[in-house]
N, C-alpha and C positions, 0 to 999 in steps of 0.2 A: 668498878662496881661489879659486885657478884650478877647482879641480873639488870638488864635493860632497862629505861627509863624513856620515855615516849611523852613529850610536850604536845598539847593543843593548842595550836595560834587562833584562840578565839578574838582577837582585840578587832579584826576588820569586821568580823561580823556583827559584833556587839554595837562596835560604836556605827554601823549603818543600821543598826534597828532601832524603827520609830519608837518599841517598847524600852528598847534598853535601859533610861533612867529615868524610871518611873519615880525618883524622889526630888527633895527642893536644890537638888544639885543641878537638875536638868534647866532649870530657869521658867521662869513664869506662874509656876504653880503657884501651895498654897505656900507658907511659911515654915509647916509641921513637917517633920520628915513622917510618912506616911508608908511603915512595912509592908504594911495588908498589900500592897501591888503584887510583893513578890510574890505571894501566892497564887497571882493569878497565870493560868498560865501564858506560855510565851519565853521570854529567852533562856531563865535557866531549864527548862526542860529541851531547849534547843543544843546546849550546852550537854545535856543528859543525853541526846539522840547521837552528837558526835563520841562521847566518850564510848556509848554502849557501841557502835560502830567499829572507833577502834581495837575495844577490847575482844570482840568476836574477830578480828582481822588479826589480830596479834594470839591465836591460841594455840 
């Protein structure tokens, strides 16, 4: 590869956060898969705080 390539091991973080599936995957909810969660915020902005990390670490 002409230029570096750098992976984020989000899977421990994710699946330790109480928000992380916010849809009817997570069990108990409603029935409906229900997007509007992600908008709130919470893990992918957590996800947004390690990448902008890395990329200021990597310049």
């Amino acid at each position: 590869m002409a230029k570096p390539v750098s992976l984020l091991d989000v899977t421990t973080m994710t699946e330790l956060r109480k928000d992380s599936h916010p849809s009817i995957y997570a069990g108990g909810g409603s029935k409906l898969n229900d997007c509007s969660h992600w908008c709130l915020p919470g893990l992918p902005d957590a996800w947004n705080q390690l990448l902008y990390t890395d990329l200021l670490g990597n310049v």
